[in-house]
CHARMM internal coordinates of N, CA and C (Angstrom, degrees):
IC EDIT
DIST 1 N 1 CA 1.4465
DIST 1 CA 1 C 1.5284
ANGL 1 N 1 CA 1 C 108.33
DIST 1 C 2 N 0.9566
ANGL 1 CA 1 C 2 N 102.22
DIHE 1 N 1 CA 1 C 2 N 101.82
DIST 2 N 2 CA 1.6354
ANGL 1 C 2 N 2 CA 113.76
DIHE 1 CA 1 C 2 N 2 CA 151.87
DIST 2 CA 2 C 1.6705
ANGL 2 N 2 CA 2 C 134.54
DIHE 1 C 2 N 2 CA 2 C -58.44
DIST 2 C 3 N 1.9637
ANGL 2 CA 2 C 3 N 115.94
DIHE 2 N 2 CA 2 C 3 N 136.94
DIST 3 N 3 CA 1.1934
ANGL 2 C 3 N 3 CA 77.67
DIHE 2 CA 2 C 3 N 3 CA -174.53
DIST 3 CA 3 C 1.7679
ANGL 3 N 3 CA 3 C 93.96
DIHE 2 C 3 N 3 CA 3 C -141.33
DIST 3 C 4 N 1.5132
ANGL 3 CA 3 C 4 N 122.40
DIHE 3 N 3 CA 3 C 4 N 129.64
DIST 4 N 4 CA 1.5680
ANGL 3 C 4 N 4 CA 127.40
DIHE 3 CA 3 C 4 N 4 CA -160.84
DIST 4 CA 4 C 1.8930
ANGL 4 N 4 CA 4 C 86.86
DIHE 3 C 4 N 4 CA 4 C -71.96
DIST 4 C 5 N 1.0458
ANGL 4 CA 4 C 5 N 129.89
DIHE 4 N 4 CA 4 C 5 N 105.02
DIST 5 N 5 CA 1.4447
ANGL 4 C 5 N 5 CA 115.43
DIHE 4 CA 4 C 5 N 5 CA 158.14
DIST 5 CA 5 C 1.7758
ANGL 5 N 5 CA 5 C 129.82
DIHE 4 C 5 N 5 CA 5 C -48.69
DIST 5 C 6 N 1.5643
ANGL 5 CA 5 C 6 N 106.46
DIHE 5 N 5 CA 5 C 6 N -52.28
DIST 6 N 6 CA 1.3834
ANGL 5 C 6 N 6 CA 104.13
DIHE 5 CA 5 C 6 N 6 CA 150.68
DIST 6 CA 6 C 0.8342
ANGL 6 N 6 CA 6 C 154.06
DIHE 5 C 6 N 6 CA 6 C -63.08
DIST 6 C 7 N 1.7964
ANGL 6 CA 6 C 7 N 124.07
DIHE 6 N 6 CA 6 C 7 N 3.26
DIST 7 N 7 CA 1.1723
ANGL 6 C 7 N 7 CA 156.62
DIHE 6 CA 6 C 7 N 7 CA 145.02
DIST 7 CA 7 C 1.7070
ANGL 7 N 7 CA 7 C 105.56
DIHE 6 C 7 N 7 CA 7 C -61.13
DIST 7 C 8 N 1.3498
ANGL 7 CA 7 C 8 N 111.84
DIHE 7 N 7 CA 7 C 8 N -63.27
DIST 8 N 8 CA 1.0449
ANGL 7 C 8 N 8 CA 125.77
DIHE 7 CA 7 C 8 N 8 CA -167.01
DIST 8 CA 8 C 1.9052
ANGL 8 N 8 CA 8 C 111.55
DIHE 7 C 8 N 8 CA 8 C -53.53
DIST 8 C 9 N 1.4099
ANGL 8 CA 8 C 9 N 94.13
DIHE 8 N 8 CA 8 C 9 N -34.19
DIST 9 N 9 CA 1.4146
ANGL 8 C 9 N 9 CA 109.76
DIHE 8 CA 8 C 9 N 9 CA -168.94
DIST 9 CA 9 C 1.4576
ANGL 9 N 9 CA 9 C 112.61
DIHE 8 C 9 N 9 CA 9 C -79.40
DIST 9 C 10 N 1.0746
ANGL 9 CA 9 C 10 N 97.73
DIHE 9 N 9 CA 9 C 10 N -36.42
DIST 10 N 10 CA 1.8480
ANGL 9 C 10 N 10 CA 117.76
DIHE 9 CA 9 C 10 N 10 CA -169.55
DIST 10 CA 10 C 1.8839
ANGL 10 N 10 CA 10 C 109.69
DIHE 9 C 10 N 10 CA 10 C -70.17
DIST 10 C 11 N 1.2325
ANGL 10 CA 10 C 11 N 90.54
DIHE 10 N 10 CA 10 C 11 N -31.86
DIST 11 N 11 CA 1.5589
ANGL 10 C 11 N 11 CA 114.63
DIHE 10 CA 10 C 11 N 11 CA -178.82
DIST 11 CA 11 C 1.5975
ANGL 11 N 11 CA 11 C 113.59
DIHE 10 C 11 N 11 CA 11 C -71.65
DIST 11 C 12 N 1.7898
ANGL 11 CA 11 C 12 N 98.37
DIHE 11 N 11 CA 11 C 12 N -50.34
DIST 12 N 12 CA 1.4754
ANGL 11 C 12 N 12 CA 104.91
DIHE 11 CA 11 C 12 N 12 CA 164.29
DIST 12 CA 12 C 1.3968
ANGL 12 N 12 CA 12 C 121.69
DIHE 11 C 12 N 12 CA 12 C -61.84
DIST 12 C 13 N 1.1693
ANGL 12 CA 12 C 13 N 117.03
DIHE 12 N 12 CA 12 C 13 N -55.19
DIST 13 N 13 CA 1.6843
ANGL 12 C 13 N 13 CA 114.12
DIHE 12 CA 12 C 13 N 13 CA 171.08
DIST 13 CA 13 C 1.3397
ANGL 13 N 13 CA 13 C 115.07
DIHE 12 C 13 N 13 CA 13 C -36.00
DIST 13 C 14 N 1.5017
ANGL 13 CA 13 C 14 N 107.63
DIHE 13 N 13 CA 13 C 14 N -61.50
DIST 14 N 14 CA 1.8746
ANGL 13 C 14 N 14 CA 107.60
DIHE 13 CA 13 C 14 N 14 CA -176.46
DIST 14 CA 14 C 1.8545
ANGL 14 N 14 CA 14 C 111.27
DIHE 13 C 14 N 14 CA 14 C -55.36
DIST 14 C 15 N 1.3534
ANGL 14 CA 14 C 15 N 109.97
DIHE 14 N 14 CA 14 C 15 N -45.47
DIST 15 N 15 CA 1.5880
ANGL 14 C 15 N 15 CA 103.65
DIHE 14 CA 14 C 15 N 15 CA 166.49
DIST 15 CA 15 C 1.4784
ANGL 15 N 15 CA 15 C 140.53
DIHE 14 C 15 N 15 CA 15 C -40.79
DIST 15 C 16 N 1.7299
ANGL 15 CA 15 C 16 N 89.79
DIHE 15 N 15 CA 15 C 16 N -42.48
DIST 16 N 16 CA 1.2901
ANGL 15 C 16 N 16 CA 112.31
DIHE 15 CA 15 C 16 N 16 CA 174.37
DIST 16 CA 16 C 1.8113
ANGL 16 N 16 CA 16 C 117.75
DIHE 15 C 16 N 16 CA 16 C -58.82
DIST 16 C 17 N 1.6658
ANGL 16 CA 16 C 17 N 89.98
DIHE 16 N 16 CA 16 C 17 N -51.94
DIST 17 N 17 CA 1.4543
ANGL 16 C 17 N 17 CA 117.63
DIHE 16 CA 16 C 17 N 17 CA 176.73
DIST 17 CA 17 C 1.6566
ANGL 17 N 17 CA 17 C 116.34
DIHE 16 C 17 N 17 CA 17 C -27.14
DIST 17 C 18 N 2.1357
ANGL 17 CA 17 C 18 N 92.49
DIHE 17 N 17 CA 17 C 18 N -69.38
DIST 18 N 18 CA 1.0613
ANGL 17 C 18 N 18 CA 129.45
DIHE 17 CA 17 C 18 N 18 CA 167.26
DIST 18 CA 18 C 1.6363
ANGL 18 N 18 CA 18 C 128.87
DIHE 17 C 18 N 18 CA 18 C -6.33
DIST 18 C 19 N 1.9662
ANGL 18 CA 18 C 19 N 85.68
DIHE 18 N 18 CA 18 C 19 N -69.61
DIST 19 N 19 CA 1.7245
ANGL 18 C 19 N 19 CA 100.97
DIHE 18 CA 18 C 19 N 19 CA 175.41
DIST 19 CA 19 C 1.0999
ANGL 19 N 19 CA 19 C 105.26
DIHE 18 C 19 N 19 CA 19 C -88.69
DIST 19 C 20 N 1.3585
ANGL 19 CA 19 C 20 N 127.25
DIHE 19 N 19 CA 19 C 20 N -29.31
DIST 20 N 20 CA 1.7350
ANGL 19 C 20 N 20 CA 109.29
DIHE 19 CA 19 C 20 N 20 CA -175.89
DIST 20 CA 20 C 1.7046
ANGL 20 N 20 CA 20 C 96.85
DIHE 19 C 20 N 20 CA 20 C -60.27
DIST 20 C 21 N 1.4412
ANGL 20 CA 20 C 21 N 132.51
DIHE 20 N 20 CA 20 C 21 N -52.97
DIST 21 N 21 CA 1.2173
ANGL 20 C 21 N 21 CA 123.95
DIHE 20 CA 20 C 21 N 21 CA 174.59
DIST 21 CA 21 C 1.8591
ANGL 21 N 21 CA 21 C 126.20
DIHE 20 C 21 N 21 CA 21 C -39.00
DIST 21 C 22 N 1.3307
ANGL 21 CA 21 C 22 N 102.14
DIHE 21 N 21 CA 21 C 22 N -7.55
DIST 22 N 22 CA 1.6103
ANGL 21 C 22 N 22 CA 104.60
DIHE 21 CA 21 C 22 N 22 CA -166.68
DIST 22 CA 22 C 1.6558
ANGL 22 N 22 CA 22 C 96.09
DIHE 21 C 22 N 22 CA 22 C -73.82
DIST 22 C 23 N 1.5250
ANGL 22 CA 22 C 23 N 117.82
DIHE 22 N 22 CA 22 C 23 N -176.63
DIST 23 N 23 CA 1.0142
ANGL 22 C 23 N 23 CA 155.45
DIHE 22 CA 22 C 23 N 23 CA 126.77
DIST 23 CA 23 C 1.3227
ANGL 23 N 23 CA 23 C 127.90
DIHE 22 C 23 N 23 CA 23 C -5.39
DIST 23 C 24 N 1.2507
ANGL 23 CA 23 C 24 N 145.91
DIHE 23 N 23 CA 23 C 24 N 101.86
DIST 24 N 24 CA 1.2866
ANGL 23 C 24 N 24 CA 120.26
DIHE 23 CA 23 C 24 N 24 CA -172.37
DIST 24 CA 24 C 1.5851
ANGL 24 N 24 CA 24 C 108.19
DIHE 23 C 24 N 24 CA 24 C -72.66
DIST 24 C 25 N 1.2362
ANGL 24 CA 24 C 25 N 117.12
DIHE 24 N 24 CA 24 C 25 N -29.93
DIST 25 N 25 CA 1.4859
ANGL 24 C 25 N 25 CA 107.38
DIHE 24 CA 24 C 25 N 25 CA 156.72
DIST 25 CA 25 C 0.9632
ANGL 25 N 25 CA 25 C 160.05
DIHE 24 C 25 N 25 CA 25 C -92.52
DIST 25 C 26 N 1.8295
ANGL 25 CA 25 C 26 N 93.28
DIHE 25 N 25 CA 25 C 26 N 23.22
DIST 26 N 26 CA 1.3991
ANGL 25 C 26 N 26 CA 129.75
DIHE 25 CA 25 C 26 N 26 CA 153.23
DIST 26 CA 26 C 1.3614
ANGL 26 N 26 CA 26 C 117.41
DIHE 25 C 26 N 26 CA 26 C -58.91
DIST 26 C 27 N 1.4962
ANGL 26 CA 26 C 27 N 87.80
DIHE 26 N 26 CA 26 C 27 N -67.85
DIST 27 N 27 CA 1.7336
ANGL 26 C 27 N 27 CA 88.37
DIHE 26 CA 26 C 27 N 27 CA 169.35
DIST 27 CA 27 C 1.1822
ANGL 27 N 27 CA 27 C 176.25
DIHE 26 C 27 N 27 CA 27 C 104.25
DIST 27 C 28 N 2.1530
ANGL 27 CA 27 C 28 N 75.36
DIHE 27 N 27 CA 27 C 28 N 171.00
DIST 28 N 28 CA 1.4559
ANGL 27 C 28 N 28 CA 118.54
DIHE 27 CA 27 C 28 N 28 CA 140.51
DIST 28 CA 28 C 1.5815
ANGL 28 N 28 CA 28 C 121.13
DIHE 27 C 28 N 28 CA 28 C -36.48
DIST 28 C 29 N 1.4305
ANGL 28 CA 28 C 29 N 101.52
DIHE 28 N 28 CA 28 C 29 N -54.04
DIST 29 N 29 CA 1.7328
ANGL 28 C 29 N 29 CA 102.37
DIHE 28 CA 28 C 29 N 29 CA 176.87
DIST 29 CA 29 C 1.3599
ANGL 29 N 29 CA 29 C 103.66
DIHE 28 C 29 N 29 CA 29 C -68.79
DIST 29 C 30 N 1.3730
ANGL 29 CA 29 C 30 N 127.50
DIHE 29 N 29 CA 29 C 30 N -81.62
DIST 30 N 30 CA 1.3133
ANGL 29 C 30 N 30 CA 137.82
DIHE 29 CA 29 C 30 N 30 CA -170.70
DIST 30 CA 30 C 1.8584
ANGL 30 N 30 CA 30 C 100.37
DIHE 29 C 30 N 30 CA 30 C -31.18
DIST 30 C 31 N 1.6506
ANGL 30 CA 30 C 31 N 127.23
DIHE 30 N 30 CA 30 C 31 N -36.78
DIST 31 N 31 CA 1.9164
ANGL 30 C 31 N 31 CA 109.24
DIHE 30 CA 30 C 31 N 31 CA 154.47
DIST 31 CA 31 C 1.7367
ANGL 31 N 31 CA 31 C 117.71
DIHE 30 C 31 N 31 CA 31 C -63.63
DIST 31 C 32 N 1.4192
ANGL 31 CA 31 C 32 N 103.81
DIHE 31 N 31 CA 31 C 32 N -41.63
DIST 32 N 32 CA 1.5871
ANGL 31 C 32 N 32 CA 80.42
DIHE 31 CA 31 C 32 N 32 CA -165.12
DIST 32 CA 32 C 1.8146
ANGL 32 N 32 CA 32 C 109.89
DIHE 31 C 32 N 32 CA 32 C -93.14
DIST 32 C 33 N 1.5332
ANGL 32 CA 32 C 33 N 114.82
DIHE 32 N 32 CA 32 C 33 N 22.53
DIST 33 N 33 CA 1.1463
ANGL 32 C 33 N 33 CA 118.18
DIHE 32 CA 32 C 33 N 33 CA 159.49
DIST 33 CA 33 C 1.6954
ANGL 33 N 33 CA 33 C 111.31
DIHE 32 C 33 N 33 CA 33 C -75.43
DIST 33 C 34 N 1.7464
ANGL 33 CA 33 C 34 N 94.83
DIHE 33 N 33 CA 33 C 34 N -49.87
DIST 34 N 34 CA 1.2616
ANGL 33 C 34 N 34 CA 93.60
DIHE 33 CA 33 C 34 N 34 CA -179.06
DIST 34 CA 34 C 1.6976
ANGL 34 N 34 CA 34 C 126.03
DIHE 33 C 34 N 34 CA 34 C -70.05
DIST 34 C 35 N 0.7914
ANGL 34 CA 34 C 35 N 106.82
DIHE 34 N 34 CA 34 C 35 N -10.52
DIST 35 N 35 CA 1.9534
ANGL 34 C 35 N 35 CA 129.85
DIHE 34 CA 34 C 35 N 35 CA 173.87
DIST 35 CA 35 C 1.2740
ANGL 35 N 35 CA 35 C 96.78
DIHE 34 C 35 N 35 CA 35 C -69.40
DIST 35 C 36 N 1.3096
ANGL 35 CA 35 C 36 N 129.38
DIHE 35 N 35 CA 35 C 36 N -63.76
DIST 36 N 36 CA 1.6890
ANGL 35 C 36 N 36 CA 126.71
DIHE 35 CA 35 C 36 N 36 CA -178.72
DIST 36 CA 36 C 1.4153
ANGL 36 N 36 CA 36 C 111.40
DIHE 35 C 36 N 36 CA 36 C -93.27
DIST 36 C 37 N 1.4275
ANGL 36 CA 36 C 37 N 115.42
DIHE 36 N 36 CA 36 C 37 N 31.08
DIST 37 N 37 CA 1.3342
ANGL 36 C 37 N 37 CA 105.39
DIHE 36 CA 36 C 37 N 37 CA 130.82
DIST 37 CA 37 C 1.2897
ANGL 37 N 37 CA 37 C 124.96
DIHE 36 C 37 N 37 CA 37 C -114.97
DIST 37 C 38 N 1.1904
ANGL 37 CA 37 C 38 N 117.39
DIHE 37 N 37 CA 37 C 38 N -7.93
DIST 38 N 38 CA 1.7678
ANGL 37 C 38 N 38 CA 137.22
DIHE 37 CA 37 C 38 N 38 CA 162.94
DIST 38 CA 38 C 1.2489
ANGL 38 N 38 CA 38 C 116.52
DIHE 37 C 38 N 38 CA 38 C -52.92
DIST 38 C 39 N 1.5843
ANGL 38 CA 38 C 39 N 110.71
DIHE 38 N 38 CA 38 C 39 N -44.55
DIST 39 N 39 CA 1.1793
ANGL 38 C 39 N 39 CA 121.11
DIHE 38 CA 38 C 39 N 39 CA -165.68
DIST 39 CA 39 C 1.4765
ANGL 39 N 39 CA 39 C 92.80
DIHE 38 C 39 N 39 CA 39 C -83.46
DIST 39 C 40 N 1.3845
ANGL 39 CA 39 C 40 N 136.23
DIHE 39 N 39 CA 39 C 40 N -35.43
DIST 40 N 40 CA 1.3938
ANGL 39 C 40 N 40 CA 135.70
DIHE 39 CA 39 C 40 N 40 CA -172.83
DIST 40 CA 40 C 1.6735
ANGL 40 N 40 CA 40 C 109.16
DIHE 39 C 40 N 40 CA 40 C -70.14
DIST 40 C 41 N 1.3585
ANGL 40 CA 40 C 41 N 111.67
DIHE 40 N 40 CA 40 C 41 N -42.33
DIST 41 N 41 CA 1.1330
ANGL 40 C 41 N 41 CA 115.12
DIHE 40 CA 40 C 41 N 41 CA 170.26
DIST 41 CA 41 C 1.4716
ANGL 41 N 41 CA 41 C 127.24
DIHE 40 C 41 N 41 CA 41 C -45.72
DIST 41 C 42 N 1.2508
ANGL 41 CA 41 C 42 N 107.19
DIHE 41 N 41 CA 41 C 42 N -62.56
DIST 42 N 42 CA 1.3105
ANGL 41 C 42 N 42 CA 134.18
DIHE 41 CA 41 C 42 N 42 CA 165.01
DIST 42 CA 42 C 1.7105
ANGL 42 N 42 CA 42 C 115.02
DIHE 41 C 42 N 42 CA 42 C -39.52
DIST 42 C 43 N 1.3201
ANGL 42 CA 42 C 43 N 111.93
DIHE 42 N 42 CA 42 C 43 N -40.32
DIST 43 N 43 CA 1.0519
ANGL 42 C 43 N 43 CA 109.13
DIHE 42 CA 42 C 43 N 43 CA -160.15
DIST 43 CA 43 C 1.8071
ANGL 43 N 43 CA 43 C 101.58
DIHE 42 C 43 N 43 CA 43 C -94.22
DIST 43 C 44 N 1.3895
ANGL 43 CA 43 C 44 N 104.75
DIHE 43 N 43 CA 43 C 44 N -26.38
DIST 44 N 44 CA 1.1822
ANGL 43 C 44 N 44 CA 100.70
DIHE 43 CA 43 C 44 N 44 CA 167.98
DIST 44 CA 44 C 1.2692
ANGL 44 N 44 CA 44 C 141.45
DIHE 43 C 44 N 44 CA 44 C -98.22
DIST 44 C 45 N 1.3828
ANGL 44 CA 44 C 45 N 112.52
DIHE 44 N 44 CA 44 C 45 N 1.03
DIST 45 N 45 CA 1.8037
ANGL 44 C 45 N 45 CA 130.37
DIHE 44 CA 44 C 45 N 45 CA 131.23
DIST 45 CA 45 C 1.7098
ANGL 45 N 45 CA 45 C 132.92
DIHE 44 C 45 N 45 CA 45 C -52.64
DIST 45 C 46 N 1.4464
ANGL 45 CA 45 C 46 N 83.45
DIHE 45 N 45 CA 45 C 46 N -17.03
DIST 46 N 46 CA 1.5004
ANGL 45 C 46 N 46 CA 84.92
DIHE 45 CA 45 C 46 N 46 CA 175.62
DIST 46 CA 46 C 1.8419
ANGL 46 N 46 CA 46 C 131.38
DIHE 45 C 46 N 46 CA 46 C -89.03
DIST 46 C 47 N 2.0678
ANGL 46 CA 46 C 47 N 75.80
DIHE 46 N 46 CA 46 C 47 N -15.58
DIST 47 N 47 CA 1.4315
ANGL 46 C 47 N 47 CA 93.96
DIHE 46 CA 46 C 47 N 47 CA -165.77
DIST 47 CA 47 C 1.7074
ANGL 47 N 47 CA 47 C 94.43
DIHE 46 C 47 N 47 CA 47 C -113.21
DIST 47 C 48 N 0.8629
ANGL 47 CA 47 C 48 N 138.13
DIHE 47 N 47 CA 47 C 48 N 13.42
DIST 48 N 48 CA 1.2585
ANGL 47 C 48 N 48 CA 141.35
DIHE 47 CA 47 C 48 N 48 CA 145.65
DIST 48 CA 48 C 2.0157
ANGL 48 N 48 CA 48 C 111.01
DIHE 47 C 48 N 48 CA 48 C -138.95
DIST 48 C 49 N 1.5476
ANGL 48 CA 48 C 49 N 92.53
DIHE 48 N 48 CA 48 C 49 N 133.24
DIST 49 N 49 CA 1.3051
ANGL 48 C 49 N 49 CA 102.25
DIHE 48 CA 48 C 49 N 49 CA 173.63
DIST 49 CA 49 C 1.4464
ANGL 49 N 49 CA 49 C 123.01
DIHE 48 C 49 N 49 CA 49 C -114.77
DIST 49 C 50 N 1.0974
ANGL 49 CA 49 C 50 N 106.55
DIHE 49 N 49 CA 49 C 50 N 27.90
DIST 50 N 50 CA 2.1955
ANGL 49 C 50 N 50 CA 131.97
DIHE 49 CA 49 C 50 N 50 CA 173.10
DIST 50 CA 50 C 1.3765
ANGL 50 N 50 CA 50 C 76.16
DIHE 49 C 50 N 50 CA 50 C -80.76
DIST 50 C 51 N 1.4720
ANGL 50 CA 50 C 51 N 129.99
DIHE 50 N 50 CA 50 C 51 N -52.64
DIST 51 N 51 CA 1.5527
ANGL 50 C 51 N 51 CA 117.91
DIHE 50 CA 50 C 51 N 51 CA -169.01
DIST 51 CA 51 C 1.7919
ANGL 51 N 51 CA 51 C 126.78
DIHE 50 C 51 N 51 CA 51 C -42.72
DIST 51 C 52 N 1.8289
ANGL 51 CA 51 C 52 N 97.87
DIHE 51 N 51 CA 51 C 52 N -44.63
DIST 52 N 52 CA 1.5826
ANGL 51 C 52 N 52 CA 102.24
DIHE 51 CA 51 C 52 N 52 CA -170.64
DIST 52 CA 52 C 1.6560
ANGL 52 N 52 CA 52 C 95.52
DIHE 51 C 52 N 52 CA 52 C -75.01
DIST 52 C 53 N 1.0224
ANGL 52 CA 52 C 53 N 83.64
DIHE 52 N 52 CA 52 C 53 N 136.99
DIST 53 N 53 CA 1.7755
ANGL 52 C 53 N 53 CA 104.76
DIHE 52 CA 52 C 53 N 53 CA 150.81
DIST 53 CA 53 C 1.1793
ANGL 53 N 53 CA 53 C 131.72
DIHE 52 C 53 N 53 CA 53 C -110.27
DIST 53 C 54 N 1.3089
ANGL 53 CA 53 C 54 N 128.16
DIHE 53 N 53 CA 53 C 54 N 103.97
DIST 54 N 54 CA 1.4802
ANGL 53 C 54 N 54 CA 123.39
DIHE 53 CA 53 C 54 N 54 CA 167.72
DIST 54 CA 54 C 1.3809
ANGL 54 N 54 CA 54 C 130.69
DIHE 53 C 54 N 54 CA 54 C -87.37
DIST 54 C 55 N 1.5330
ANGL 54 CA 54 C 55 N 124.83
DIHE 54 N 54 CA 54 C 55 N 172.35
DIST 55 N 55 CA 0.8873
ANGL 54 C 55 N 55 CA 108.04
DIHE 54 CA 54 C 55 N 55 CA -176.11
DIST 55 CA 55 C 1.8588
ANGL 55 N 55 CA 55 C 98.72
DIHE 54 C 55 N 55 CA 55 C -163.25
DIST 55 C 56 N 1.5000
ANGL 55 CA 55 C 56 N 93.15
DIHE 55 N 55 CA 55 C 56 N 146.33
DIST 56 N 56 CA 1.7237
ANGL 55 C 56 N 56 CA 93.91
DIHE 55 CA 55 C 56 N 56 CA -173.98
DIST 56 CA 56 C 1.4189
ANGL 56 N 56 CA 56 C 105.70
DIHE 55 C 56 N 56 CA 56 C -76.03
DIST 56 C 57 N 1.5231
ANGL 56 CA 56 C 57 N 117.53
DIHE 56 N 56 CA 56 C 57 N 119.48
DIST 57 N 57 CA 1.4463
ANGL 56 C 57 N 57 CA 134.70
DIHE 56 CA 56 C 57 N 57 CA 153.04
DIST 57 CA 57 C 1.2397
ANGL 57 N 57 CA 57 C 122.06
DIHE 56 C 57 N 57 CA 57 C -47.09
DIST 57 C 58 N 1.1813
ANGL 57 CA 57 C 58 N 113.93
DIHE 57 N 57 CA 57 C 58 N -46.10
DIST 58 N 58 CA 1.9850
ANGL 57 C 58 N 58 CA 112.78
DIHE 57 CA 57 C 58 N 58 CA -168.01
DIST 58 CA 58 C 1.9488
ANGL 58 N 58 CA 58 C 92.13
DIHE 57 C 58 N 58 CA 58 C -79.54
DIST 58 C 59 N 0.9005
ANGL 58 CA 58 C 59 N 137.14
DIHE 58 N 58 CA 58 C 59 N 0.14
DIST 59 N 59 CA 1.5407
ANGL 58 C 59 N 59 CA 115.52
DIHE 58 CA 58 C 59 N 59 CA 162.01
DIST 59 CA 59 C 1.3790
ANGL 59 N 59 CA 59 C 107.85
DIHE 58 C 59 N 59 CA 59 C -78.70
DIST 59 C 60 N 1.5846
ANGL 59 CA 59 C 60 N 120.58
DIHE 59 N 59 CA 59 C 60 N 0.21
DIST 60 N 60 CA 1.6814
ANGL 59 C 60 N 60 CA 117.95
DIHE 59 CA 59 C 60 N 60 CA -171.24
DIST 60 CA 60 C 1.8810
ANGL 60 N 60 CA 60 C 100.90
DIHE 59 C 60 N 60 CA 60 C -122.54
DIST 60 C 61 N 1.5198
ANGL 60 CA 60 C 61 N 110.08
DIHE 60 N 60 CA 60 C 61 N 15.87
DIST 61 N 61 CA 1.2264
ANGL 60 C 61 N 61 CA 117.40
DIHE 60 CA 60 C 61 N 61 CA 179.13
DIST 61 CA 61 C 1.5530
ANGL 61 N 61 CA 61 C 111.62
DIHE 60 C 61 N 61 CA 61 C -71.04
DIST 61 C 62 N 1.3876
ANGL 61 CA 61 C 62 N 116.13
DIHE 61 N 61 CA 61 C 62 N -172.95
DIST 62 N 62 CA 1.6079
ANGL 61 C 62 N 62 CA 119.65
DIHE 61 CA 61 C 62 N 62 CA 175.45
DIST 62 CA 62 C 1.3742
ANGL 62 N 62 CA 62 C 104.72
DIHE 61 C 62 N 62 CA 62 C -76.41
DIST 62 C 63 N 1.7725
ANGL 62 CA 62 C 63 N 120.93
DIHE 62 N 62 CA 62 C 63 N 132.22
DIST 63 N 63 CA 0.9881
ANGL 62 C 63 N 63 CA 132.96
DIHE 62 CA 62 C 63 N 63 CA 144.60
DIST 63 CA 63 C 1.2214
ANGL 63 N 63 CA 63 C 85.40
DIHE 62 C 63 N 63 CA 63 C 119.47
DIST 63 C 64 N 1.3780
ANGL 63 CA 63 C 64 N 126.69
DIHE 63 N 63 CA 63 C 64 N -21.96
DIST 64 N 64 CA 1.5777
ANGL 63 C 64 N 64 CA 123.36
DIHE 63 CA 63 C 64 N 64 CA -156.71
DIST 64 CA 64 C 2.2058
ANGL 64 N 64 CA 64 C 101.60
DIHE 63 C 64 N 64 CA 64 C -77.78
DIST 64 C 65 N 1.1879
ANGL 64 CA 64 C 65 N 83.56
DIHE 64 N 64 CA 64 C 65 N 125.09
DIST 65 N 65 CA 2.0921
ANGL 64 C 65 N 65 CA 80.45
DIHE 64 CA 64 C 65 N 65 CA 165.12
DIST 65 CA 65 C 1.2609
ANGL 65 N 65 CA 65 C 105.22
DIHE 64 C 65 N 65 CA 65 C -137.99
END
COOR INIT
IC SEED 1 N 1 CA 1 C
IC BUILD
């Protein structure tokens, strides 16, 4: 898979474009959709912890390779 970055970019701008062109009470919905899925997220990380992943930092300390 190949991937055109300036393709990639040009595509993002027009998306961007896209919603700035919306509705302001477009949105309004299109935030508090994304809010209740945050909150869903959230809520279901909390209630399972198979979800977190940790990971040891000091193997990425100084000197460390």
């Amino acid at each position: 898979m190949s991937f055109d970055f300036e393709k990639m970019l040009e595509r993002k701008r027009a998306y961007r474009q896209q919603l700035a062109d919306r509705p302001i009470g477009e949105k309004l919905r299109l935030l508090d959709a994304l809010c209740e899925r945050q909150r869903s997220i959230r809520s279901s990380a909390t209630h399972s912890e198979s979800t977190v992943v940790r990971e040891d930092t000091d193997a990425y300390g100084p000197g460390k390779k």
